[in-house]
C-alpha positions as CSV (number, residue, x, y, z in Angstrom):
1,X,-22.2,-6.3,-13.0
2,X,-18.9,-7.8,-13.0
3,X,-18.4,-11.4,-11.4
4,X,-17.6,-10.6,-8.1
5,X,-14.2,-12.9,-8.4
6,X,-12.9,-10.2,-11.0
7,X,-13.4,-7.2,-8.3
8,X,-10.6,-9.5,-6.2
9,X,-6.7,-9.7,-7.3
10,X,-6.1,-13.5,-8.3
11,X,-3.0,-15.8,-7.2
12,X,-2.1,-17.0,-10.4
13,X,0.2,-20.8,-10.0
14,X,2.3,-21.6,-12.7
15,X,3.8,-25.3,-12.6
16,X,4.8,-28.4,-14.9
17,X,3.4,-30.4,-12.7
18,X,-0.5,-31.1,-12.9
19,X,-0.3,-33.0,-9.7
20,X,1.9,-30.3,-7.7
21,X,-0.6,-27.7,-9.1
22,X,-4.0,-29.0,-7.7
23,X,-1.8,-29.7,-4.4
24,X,-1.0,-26.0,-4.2
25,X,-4.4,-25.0,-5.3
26,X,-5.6,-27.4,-2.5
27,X,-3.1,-25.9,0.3
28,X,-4.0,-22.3,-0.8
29,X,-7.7,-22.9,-0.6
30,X,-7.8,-24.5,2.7
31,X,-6.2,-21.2,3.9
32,X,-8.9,-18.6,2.4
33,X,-6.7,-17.8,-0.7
34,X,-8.8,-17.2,-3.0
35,X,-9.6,-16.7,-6.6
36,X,-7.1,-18.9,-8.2
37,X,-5.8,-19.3,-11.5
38,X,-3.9,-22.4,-12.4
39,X,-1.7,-22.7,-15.5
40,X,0.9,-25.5,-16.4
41,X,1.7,-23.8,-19.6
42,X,4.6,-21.2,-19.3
43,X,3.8,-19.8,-23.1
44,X,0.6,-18.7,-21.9
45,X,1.2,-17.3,-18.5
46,X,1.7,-13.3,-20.3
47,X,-1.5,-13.8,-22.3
48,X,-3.4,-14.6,-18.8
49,X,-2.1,-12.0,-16.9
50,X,-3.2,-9.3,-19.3
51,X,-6.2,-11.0,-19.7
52,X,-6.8,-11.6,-15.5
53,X,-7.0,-9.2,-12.7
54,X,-3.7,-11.2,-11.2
55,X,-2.3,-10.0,-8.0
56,X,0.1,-12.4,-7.3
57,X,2.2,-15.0,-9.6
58,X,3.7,-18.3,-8.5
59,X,6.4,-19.7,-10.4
60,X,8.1,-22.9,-10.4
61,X,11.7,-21.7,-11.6
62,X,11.8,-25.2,-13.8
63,X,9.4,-25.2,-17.0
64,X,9.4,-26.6,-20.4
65,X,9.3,-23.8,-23.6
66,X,10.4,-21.0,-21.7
67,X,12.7,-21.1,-18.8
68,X,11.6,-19.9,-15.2
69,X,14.2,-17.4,-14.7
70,X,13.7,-15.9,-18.6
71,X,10.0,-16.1,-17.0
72,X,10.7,-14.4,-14.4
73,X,12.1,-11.5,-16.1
74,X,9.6,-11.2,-19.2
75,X,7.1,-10.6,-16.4
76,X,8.9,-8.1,-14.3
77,X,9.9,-6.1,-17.3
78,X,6.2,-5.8,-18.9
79,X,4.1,-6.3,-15.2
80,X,6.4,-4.5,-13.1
81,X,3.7,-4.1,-10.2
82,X,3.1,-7.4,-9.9
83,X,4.7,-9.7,-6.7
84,X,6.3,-13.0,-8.0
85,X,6.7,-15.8,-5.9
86,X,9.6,-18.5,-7.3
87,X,9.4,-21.5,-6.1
88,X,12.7,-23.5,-6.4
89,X,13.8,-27.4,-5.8
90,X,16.7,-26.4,-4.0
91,X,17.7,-24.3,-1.8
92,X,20.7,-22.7,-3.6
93,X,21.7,-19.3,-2.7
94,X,23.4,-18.2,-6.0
95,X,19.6,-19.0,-7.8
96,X,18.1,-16.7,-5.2
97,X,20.1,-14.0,-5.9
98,X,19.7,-13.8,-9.1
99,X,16.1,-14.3,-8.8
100,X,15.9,-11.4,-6.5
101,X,18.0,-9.3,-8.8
102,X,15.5,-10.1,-11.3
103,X,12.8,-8.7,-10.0
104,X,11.4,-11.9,-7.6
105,X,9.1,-10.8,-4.7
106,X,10.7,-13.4,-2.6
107,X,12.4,-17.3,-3.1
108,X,10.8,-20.5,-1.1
109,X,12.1,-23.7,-1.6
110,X,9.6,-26.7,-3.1
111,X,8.5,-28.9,-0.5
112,X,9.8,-27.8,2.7
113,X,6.5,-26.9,4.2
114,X,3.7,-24.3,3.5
115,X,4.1,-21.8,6.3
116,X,7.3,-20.0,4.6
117,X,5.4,-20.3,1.6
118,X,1.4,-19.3,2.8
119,X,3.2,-16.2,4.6
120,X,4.6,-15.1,1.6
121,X,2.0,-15.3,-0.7
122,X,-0.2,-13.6,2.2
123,X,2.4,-10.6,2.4
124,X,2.4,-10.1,-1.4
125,X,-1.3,-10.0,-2.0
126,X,-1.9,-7.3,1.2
127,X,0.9,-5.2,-0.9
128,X,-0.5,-5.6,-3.8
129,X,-4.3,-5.0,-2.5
130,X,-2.9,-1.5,-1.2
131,X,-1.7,-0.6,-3.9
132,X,-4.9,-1.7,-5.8
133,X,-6.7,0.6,-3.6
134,X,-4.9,3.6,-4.2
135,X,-5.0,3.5,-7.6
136,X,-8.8,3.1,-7.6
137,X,-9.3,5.7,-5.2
138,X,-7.4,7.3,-7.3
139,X,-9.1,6.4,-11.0
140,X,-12.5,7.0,-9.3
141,X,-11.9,11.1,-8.5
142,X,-11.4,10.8,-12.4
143,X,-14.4,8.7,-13.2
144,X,-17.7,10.3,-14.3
145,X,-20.0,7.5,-14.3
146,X,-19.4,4.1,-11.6
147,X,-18.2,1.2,-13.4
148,X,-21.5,-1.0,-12.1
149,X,-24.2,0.7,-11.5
150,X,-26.4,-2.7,-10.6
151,X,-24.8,-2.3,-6.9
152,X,-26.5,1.2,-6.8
153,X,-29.7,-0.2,-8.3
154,X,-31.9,1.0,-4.6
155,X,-30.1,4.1,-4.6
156,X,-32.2,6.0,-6.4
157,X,-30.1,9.0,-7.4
158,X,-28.8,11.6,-10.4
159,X,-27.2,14.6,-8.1
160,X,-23.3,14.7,-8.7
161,X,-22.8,14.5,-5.2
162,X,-23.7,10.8,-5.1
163,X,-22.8,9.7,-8.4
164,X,-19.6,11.2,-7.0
165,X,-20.3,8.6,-4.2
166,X,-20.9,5.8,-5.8
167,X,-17.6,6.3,-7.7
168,X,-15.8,6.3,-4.0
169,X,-18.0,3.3,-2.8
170,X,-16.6,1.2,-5.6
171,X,-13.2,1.9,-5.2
172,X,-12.9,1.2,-1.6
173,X,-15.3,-1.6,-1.7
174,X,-12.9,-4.0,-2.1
175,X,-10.7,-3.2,0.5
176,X,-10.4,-5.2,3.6
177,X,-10.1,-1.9,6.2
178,X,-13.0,-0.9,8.0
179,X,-15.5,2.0,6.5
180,X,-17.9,4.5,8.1
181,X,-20.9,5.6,7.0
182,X,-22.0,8.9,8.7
183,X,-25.5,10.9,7.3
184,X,-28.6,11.9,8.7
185,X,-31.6,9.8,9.9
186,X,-33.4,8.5,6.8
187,X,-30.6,9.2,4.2
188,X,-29.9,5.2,2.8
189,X,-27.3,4.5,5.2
190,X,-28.2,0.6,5.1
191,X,-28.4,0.7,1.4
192,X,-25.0,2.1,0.9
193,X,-23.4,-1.1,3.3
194,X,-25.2,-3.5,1.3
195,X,-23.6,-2.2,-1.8
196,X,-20.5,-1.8,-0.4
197,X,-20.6,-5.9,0.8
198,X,-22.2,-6.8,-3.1
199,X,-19.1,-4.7,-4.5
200,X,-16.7,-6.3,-2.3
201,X,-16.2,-9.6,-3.7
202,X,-16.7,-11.1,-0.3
203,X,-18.0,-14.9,-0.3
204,X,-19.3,-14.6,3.1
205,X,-22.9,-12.7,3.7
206,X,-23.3,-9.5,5.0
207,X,-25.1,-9.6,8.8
208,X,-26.6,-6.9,10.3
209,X,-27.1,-5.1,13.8
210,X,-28.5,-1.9,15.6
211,X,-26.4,-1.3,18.4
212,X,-28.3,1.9,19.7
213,X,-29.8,0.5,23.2
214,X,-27.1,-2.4,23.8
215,X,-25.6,-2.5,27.0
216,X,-21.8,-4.0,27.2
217,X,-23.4,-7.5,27.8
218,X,-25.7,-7.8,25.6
219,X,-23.4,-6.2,22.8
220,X,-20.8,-8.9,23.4
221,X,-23.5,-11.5,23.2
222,X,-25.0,-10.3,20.1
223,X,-21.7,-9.9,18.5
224,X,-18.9,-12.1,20.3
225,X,-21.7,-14.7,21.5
226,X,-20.8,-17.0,24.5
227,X,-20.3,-20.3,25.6
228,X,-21.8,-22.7,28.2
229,X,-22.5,-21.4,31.8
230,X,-21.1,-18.0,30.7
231,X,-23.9,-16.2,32.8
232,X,-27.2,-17.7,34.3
233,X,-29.2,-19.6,32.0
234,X,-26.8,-19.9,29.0
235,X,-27.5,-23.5,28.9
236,X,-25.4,-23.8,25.3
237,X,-22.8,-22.1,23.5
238,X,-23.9,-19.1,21.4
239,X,-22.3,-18.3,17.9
240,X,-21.9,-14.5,17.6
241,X,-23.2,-12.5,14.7
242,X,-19.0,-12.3,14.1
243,X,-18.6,-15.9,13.5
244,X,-22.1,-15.7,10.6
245,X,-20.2,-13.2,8.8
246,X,-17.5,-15.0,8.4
247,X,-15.5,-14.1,5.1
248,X,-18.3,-11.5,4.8
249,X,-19.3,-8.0,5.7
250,X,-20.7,-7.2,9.8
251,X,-23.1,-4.1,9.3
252,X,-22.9,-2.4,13.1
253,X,-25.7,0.1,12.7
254,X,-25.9,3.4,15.1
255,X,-22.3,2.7,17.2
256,X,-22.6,6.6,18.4
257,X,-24.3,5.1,21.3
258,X,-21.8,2.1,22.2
259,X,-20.8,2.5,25.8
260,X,-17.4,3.2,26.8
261,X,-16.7,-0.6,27.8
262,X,-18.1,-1.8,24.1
263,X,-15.8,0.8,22.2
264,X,-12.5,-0.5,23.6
265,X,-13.9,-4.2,22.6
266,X,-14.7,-2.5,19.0
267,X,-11.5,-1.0,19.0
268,X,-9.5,-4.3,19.7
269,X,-11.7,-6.4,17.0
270,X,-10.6,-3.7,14.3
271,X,-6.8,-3.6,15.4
272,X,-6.5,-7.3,16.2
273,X,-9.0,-9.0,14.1
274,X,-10.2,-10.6,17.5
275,X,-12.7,-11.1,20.1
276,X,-13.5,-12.8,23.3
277,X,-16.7,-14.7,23.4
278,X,-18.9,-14.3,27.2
279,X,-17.3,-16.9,29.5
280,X,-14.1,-18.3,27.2
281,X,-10.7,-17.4,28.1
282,X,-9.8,-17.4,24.8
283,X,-9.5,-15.2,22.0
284,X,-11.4,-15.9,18.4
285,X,-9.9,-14.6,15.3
286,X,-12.3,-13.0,12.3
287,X,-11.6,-12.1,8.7
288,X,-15.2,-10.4,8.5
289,X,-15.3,-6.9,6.9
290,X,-16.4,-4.2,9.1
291,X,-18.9,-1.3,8.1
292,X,-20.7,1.0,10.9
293,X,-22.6,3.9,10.5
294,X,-24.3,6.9,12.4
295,X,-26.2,10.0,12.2
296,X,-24.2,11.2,15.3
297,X,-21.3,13.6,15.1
298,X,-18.7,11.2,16.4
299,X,-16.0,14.3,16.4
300,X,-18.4,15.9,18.9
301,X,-19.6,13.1,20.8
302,X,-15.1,12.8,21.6
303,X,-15.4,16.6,22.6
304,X,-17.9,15.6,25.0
305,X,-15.7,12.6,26.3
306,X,-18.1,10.0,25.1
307,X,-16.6,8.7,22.2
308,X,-13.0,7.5,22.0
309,X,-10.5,9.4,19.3
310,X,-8.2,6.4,17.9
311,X,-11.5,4.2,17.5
312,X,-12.9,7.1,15.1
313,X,-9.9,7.0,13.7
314,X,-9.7,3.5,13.0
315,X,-13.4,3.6,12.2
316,X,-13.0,6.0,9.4
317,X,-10.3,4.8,7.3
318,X,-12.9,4.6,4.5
319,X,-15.8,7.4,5.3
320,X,-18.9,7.5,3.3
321,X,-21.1,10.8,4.2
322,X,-24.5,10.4,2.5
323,X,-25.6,14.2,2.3
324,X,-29.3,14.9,3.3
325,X,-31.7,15.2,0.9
326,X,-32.0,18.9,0.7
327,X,-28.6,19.2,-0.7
328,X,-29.3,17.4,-3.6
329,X,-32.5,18.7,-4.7
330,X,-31.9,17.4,-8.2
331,X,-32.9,14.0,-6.6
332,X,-36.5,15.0,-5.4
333,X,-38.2,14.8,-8.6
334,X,-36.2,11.5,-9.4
335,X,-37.7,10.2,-6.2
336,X,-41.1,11.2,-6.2
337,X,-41.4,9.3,-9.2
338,X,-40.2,6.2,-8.2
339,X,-42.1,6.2,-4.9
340,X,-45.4,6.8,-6.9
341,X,-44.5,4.0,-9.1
342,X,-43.7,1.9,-6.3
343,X,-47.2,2.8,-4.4
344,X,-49.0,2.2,-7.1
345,X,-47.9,-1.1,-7.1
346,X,-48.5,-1.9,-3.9
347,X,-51.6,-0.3,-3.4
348,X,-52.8,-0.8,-7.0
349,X,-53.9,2.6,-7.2
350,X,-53.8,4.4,-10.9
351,X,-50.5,6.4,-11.6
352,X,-50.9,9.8,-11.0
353,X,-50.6,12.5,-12.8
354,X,-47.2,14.6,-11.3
355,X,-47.0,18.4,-12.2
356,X,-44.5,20.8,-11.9
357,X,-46.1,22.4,-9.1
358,X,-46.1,19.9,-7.2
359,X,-42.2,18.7,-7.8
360,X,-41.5,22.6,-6.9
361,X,-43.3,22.9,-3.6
362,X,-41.1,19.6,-2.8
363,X,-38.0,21.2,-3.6
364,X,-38.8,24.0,-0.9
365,X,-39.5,21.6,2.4
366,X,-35.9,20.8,4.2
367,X,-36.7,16.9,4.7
368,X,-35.5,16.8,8.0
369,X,-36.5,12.9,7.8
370,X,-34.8,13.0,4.3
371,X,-35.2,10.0,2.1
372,X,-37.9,8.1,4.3
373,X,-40.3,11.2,5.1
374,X,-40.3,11.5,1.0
375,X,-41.8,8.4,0.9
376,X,-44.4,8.5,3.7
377,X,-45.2,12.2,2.2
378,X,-45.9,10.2,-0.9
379,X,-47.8,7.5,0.1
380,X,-49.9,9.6,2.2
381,X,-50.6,12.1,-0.9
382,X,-51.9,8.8,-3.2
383,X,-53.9,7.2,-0.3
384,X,-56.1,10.4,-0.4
385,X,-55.8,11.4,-3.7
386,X,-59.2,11.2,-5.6
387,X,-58.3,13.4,-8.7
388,X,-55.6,11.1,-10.6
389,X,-53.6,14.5,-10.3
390,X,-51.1,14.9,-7.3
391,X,-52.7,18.4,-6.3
392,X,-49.9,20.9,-4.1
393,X,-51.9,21.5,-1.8
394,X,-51.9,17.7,-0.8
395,X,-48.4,18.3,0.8
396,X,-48.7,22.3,1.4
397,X,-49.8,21.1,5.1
398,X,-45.9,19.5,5.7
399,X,-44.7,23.0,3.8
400,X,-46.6,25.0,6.4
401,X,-46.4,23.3,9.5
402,X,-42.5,23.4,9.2
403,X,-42.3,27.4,8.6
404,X,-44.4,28.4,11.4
405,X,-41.3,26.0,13.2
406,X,-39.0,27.9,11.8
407,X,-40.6,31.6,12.8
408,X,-38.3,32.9,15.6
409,X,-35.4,30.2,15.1
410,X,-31.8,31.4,15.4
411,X,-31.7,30.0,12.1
412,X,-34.6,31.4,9.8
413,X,-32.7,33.3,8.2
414,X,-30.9,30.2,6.4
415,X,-31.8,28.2,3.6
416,X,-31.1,25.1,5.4
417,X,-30.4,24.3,9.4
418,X,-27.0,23.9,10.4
419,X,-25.5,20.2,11.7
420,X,-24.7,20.5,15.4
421,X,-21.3,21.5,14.5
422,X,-22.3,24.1,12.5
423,X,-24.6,25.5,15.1
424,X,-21.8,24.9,17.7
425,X,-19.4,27.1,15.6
426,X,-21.9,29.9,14.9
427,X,-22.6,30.1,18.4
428,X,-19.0,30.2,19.4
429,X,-18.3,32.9,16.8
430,X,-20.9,34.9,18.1
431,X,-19.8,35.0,21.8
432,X,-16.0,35.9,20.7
433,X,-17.8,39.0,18.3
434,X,-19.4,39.9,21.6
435,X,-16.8,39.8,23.9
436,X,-13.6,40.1,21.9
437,X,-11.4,37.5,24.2
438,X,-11.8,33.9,24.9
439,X,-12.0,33.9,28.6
440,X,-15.3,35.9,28.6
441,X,-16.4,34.1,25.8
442,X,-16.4,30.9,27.2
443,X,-18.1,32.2,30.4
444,X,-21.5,33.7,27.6
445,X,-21.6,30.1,26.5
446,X,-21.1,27.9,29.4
447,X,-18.2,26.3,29.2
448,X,-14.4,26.7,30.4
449,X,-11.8,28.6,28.9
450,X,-9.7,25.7,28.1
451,X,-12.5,23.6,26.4
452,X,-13.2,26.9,24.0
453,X,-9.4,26.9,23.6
454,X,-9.4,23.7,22.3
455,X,-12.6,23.8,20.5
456,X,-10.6,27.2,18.5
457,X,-7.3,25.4,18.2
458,X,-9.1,22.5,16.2
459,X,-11.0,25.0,14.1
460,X,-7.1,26.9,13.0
461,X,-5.7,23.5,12.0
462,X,-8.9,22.5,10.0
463,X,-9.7,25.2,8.1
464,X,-6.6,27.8,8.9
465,X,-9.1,31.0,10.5
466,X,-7.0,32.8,13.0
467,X,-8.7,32.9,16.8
468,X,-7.7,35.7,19.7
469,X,-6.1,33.6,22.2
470,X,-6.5,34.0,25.9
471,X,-6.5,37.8,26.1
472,X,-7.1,40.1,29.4
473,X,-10.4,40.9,30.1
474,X,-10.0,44.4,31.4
475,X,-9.5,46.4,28.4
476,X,-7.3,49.2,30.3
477,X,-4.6,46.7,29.0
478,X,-5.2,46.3,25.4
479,X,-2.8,47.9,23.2
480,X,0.3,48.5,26.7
């Protein structure tokens, strides 16, 4: 796998001055900027940029062998995407200009203090890691294969729909927005945020936490922590899980159940990059990388007023969905040989024998628990086998018991059962079939005419189906 410094854009300094270059490097440091390359030769500075992943160049407009501005312009003409920084000994208009002209990012004069400076160099790097980011999303949809499989290496998994994945996980690994993980219950959620943090690049460690079953209070605790005599008993101050992932990744597992007052605090953390710890009156700022998931269907959970839209909207800026396990059935046989191996080992049983029979009757149960029920199914199959041969009729009773579940379902008639949305749609399409107008509709399923209204006017602008609107129930009236 590559280092993770490489997966990062560098700041690449170019100075005479060996002393002024460690000072910089010092300065830049200090402030989280971070990997640098330092270079006091201005003949090599073309050879390290095509050999670096460089993101942003510094350049002292004074060098020896080749000139700062004839610098300046060699590396705008062959790395045109790449923000350079001139640094000047005085503050003279007429070099700005033409600096500008030649393709500078932006002029600061030597000396006079690192805030104009730091801001600068901040402001070119979070360009240039945008554009980064596009163009891997971008090279990834074009990818077969992801570039380092070692991140993947608990993932087991051969279906092109993950493959596909791991292509996306990689490109938007690096980026400093916020991602969402959405998939079923047992589907590797947690695997997939640890190898987005390893991909990241990110010297900070990843922390996580299971939000389902926090209240606001004990939310901000866990997270935000609290200081000194912020509620009975806090006899010290607290450090939040926030402040251990500092320059890393915070893993919030299950936020479909965050309360109402715990979103808008979620909300402001991902807009602001800050919090409020229990009992301080002021605010903390964080750089840590934020990754939730859920098996909820956040979108339905905002129909339902429970969920607020512009934090699923800042949630998702990067959205991983991890399909269940009976969409990518090319997987099952993959798996069932890994989790043998892997009981064997633990239990130090002999390897079994694995026929085809027994991979196919697999292939025909739904994993409702996806992933995870796999592996207890597989376990439970070695504990009692006696034969050295993993019979069918060892898992026929999970193959069974979940047909005579299906016998009378809405569904049966379905090769797999619908998400909640899907079942929600079905049902809506049914009672507009039935009653041919929205008002009586929405009376067959429950609900008010307006939420069925809006439900229908979502459905048009996602997928473009024309919906009756609001017609007259009395059907004397059709057609006048």
């Amino acid at each position: 796998m590559k280092n993770k410094n490489q997966l990062q854009p560098s700041v690449m300094i170019v100075d005479d001055s060996e002393t002024m270059l460690l000072t910089i490097k010092e300065q830049l440091l200090d402030a989280g900027v971070s990997p640098l390359i330092i270079c006091n030769d201005s003949q090599q500075v073309l050879d390290l940029i095509a050999e670096n992943r460089v993101g942003v160049l510094v350049l002292y407009l004074v060098t020896p062998h080749i000139g700062g501005e004839e610098l300046l312009k060699k590396v705008s003409n062959r790395f045109p995407e790449i923000p350079v920084i001139v640094l000047t000994a005085l503050a003279e208009v007429d070099t700005a200009v033409r600096c500008m002209k030649a393709g500078a990012f932006d002029c600061v004069v030597k000396g006079t203090g690192m805030h104009d400076f730091l801001n600068a160099v901040r402001h070119a790097l979070k360009l240039r890691k945008s554009a980064w980011e596009t163009e891997s999303l971008g090279q990834c949809i074009r990818s077969d294969r992801p570039e380092n499989p070692e991140a993947f290496a608990h993932i087991i998994a051969q279906d092109k729909k993950m493959l596909s994945l791991f292509r996306y996980v990689e490109a938007a690994a690096p980026s400093p927005h916020p991602v969402l993980i959405t998939g079923e219950t047992g589907v590797g959620k947690e695997l997939f945020a640890t190898a987005i943090h390893t991909l990241s690049g990110r010297r900070g460690k990843m922390v996580s936490v299971n939000t389902a079953g926090l209240d606001d209070t004990m939310f901000s605790d866990t997270l935000f922590g609290h200081v000194k005599g912020a509620y009975t008993g806090s006899a010290g101050d607290r450090k939040g899980l926030i402040r251990q992932a500092a320059g890393g990744t915070l893993f919030l597992d299950e936020i479909g159940d965050l309360s109402p007052e715990s979103q808008v605090k979620l909300l402001r953390l991902l807009q602001e990059g800050e919090y409020l710890p229990l009992g301080c009156d002021k605010h903390s700022q964080t750089d840590a990388r934020i990754v939730t998931s859920t098996h909820r269907d956040l979108w339905k959970l905002q129909e339902e007023g429970k969920f607020r839209e512009d934090l699923i909207y800042r949630l998702q800026t990067h959205h991983v969905h991890i399909p269940p396990l009976r969409e990518r059935s090319a997987d099952i046989a993959l798996l069932t040989k890994f989790f043998v191996r892997k009981t064997y080992l633990k239990e130090k049983k002999e390897v079994p024998e694995i026929p085809e029979a027994f991979t196919n009757l697999l292939e025909t149960y739904p994993f409702p628990g996806n992933v995870r029920e796999l592996q207890s199914m597989i376990v439970d199959a070695m504990v009692r086998d006696g034969s050295g041969v993993l019979s069918p009729e060892l898992i026929r009773p999970y193959v069974t018991k979940m047909k005579e579940k299906e016998k009378g379902s809405p569904f049966a008639h379905l090769k797999m059962l619908p998400t909640l949305r899907q079942a929600s749609d079905m049902l809506i399409d049914e009672a507009m079939k039935r009653s041919g107008n929205q008002t009586v509709a929405a009376k067959l399923l429950g609900i008010t005419q307006p939420t069925l209204s809006e439900r229908l006017k979502k459905r048009r602008m996602m997928s473009g189906v024309k919906y009756p609107r609001v017609l007259r129930a009395n059907p004397c009236h059709f057609g006048q």
